[in-house]
C-alpha positions in Angstrom: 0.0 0.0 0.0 1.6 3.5 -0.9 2.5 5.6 1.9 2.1 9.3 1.9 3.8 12.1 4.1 1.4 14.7 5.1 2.9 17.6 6.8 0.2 19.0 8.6 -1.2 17.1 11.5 -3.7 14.1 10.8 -6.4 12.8 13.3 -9.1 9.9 12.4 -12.3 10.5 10.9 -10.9 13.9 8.5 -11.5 14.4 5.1 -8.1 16.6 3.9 -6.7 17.0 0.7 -3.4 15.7 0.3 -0.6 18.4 0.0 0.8 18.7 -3.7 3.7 16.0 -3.7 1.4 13.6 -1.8 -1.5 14.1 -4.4 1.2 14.1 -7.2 1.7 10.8 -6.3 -1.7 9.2 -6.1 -2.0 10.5 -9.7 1.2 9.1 -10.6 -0.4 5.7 -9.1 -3.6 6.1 -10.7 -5.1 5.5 -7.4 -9.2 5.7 -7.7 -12.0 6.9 -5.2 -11.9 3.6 -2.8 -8.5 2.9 -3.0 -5.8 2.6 0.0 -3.7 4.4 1.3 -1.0 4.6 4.2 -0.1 8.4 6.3 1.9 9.2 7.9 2.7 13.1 9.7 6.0 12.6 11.5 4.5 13.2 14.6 4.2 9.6 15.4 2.6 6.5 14.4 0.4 6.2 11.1 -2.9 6.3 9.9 -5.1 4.0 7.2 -7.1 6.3 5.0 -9.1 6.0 1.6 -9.2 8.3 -1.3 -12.4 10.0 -2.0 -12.0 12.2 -4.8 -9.9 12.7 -7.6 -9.6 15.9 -9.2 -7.0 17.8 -11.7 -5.5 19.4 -8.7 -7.2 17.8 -5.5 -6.9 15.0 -4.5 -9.4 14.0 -1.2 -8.6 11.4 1.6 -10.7 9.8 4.5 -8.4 9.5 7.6 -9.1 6.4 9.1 -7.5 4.3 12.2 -4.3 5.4 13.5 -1.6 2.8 14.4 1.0 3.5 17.0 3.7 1.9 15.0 7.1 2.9 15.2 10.1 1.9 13.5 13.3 4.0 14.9 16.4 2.8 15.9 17.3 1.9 19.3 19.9 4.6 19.3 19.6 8.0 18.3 22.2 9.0 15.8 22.3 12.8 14.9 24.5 13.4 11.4 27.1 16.2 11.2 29.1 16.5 8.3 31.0 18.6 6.3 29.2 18.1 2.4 30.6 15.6 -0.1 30.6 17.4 -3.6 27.8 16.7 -6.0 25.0 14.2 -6.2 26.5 12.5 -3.2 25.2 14.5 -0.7 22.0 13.9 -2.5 22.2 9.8 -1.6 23.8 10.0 1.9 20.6 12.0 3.1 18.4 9.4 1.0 21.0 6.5 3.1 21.2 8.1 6.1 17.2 8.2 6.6 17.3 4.7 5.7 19.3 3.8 8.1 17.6 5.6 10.7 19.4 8.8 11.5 17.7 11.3 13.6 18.9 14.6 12.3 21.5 15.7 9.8 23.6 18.9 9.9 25.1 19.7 7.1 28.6 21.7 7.6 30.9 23.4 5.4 34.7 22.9 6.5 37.7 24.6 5.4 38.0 21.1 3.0 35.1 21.1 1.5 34.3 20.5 -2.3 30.7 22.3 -2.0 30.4 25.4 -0.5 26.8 27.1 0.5 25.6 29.8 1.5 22.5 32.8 1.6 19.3 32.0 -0.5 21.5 28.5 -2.6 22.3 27.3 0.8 18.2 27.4 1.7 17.4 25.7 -1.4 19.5 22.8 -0.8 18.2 22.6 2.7 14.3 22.0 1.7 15.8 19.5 -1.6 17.3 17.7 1.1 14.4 17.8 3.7 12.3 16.4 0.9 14.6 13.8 -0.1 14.4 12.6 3.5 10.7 12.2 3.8 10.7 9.9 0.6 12.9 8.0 2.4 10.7 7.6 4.7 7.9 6.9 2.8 9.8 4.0 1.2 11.2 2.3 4.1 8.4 2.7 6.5 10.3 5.3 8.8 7.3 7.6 10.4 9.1 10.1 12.1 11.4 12.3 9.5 14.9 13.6 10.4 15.1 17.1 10.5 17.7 18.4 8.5 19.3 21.5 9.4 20.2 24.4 7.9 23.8 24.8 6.7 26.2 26.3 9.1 30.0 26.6 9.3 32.0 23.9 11.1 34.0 26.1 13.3 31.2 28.0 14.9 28.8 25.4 14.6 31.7 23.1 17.0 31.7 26.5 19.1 28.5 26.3 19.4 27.6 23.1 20.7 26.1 22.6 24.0 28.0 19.0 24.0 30.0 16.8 22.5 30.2 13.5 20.9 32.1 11.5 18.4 34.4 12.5 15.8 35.8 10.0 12.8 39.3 10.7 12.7 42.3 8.7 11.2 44.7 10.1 13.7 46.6 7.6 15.7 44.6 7.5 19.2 41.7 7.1 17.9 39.2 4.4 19.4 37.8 1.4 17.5 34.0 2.6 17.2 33.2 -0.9 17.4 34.6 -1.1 21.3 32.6 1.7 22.5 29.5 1.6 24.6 26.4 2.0 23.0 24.6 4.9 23.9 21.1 6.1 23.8 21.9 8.7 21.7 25.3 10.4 20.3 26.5 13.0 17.9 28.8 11.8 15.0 31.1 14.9 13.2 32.4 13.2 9.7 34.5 15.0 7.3 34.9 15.9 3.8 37.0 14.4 1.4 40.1 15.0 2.2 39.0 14.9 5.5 39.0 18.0 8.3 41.7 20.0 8.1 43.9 19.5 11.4 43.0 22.4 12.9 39.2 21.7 12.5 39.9 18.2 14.2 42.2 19.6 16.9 39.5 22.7 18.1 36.6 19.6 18.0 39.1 17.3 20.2 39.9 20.8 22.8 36.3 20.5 23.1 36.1 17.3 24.2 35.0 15.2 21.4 35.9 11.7 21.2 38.1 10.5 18.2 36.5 7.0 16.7 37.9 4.9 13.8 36.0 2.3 11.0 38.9 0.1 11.1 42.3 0.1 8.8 40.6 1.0 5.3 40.2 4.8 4.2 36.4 4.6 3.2 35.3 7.6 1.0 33.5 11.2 2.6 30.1 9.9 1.9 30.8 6.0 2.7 32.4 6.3 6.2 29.0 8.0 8.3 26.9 5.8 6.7 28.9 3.0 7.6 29.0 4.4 11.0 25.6 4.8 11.3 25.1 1.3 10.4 27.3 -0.1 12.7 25.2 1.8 15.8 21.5 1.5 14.5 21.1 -1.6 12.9 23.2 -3.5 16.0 20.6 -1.7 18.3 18.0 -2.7 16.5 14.3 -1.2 17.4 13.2 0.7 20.3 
């Protein structure tokens, strides 16, 4: 059964025309009066609801049931990293929600390939934000990570009420592997190249933790998500 994102909130027993994207793709579908559908708000759980009416432009749903169904990670996992280049940023969003991040902060380091700012920076946050809620709609997520708007890494670092875990390749670093498995962290991951030592060095001052993937060099936008992997899909469900 398709599932929709609907940004405003839902409750049972409504009749609410989808918002544009969501009624974009009912028409895509070819989805007629009677048909099923899943939504789903972000605010928690999901709902079964039926389409009623198909117009050019509107498309009409009856909210039915809600289901308190949840499927987050055990741990929370919130994203920072400096932007890969290109369409790459583009799929490690798409990944990350897969994989059950709860936010993403994207950075731009004194490394970085892709540099954002003002009304271009904007854009790219709301493509992105988008790009995570059909992720969710795919893999049956029904909470959407926030992502952020773009910041600088130094005064973003500066900014940050605590720490958490760096991926570094300095010698020192701790296997991520052999570290307890919190509730929820904060993982900082650099661009290619990596962070420039100064960027690593003011994050470490600060008290973040350097972690390591192992003896491979994996790529800007491979390493978080492998990361990420390694601490929700061991934690499994909530």
């Amino acid at each position: 059964m398709p599932r929709l994102h609907c940004g405003e909130p839902l409750a049972s027993g409504a009749s609410i025309a989808l918002p544009p994207g969501a009624a974009r793709h009912v028409q895509v579908l070819r989805l007629q009066p009677g048909d099923g559908v899943t939504l789903f708000d972000g605010r928690g759980g999901e709902y079964d609801a039926v389409v009623e009416h198909m117009g050019r432009s509107e498309v009409r749903v009856q909210v039915g049931a809600h289901h308190a169904i949840e499927r987050e990670a055990g741990v929370a996992v919130h994203l920072a990293l400096a932007m890969p280049a290109n369409e790459r940023m583009d799929w490690l969003v798409e990944k990350a929600t897969e994989l059950g991040v709860a936010s993403i902060q994207p950075l731009v380091s004194e490394r970085s390939v892709l540099r954002l700012a003002g009304e271009r920076a904007q854009k790219k946050q709301a493509h992105w934000q988008s790009i995570a809620i059909a992720a969710c709609e795919q893999c049956g997520r029904n909470r959407v990570p926030a992502v952020h708007a773009v910041q600088p890494l130094a005064s973003w670092v500066a900014g940050q009420p605590g720490t958490g875990w760096i991926l570094s390749l300095a010698h020192g670093s701790q296997a991520l592997g052999a570290l307890a498995g919190p509730s929820q962290v904060t993982l900082l991951s650099g661009p290619e190249g990596g962070l420039a030592p100064a960027e690593e060095q003011a994050a470490l001052a600060r008290g973040w933790i350097p972690v390591n993937l192992g003896p491979r060099v994996l790529r800007a936008e491979t390493a978080p998500l492998a990361a990420l992997a390694a601490l929700t899909l061991a934690q499994g469900a909530p």
